[in-house]
C-alpha positions in Angstrom: 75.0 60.1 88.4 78.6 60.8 87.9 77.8 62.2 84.4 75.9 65.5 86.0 78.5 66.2 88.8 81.3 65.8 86.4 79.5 68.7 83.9 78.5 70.5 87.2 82.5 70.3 88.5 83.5 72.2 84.5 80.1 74.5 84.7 81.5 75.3 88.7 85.5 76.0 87.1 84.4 78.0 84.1 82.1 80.0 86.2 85.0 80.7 88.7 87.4 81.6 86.5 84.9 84.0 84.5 84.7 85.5 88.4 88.3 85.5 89.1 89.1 86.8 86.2 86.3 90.0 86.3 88.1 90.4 89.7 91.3 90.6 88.5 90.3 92.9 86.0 88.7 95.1 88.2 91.8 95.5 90.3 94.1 95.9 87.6 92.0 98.7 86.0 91.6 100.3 89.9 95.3 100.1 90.6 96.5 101.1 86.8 94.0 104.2 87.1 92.6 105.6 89.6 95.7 107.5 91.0 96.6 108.9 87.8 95.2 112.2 89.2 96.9 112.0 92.0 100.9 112.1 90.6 103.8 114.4 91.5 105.1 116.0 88.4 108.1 113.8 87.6 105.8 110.7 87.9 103.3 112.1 85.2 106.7 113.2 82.8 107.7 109.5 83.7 104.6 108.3 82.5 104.3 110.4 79.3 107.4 109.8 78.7 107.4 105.8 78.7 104.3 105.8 76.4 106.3 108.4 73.7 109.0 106.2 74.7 106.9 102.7 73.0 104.4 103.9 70.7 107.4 106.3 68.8 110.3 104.4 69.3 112.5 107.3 70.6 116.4 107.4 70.1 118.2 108.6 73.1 118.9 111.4 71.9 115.3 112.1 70.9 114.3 110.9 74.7 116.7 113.8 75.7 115.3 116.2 73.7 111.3 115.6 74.1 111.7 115.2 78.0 112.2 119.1 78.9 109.4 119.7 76.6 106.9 117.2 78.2 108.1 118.6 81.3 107.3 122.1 80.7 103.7 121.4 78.8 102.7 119.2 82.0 103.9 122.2 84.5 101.6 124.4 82.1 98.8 122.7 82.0 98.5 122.3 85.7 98.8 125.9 85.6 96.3 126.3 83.4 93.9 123.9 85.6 94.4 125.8 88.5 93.1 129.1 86.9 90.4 127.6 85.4 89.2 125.3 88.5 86.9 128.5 90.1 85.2 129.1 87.0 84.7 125.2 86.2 83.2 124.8 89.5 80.9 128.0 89.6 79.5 126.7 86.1 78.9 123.4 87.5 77.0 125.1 90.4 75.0 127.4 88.7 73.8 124.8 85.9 72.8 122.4 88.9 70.9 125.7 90.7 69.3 126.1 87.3 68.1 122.4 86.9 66.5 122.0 90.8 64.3 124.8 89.3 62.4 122.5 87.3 62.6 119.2 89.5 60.4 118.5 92.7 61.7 117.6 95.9 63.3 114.4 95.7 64.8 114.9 92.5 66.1 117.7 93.9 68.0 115.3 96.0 69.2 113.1 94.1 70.5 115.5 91.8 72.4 117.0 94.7 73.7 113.6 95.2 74.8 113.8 91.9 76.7 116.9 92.5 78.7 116.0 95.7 79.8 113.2 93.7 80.7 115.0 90.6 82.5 117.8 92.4 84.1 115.4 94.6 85.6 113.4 91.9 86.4 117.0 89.9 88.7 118.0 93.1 90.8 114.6 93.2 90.8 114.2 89.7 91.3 117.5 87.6 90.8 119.8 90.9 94.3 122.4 90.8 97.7 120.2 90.4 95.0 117.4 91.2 97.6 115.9 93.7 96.2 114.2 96.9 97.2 115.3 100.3 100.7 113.6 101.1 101.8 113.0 97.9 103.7 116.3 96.3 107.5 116.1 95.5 109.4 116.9 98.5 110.0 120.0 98.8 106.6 121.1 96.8 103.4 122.4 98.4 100.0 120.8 97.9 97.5 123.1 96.0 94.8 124.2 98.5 91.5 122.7 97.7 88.2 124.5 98.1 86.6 123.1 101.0 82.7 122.4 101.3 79.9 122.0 98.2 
């Protein structure tokens, strides 16, 4: 008798750990990436610049250097997302008007489920500056987001 509950007790710890752990995981992963949209400018320099920093090994000096360049190609690419953000989204719209064409009603849907979700997550994500309300450097202006869709 004491034989199955002692295998049951080690079956009961693995299986918490393997659920502790996935949890863990899970959090990390959420925590670690899901508000990399959302950073101010000098965060996502900051960030760029740690990883250049590790992977490269960068002097000082180097550090210096690559920093006002970083800098300037994340400030131009953010410009570049914001001109492009109307023509992203009007493709995305069209292509879904031009696939409820050839799905019946409840497809139809869930497609525009789909949509919501996908524009939704394009807006926080890679929508212009992608920065979330409340968090722009002080002093800086939130993009405006479209509203509605």
């Amino acid at each position: 008798m004491k034989s199955w509950k002692f295998r049951l007790g080690i079956v009961a710890i693995f299986a918490l750990g393997v659920v502790v752990g996935a949890v863990a995981t899970g959090l990390f992963v959420r925590h670690r990436f899901s508000n990399f949209g959302f950073v101010r400018p000098d965060q996502a320099v900051s960030h760029i610049m740690g990883r250049l920093e590790r992977e490269l090994k960068l002097s000082e000096e180097q550090r210096h250097a690559i920093e006002p360049i970083v800098a300037d190609g994340f400030t131009k690419m953010r410009a570049l997302r914001a001109r492009l953000t109307p023509e992203v989204e009007a493709l995305v719209a069209e292509t879904s008007q031009r696939i409820k064409q050839h799905l019946d009603a409840e497809q139809q849907r869930h497609l525009e489920e789909h949509y919501t979700e996908v524009m939704k997550r394009w807006r926080i994500y890679a929508g212009p500056g992608a920065i979330a309300p409340g968090t722009a450097s002080p002093g800086a202006a939130a993009p405006a987001r479209p509203q509605g869709k």
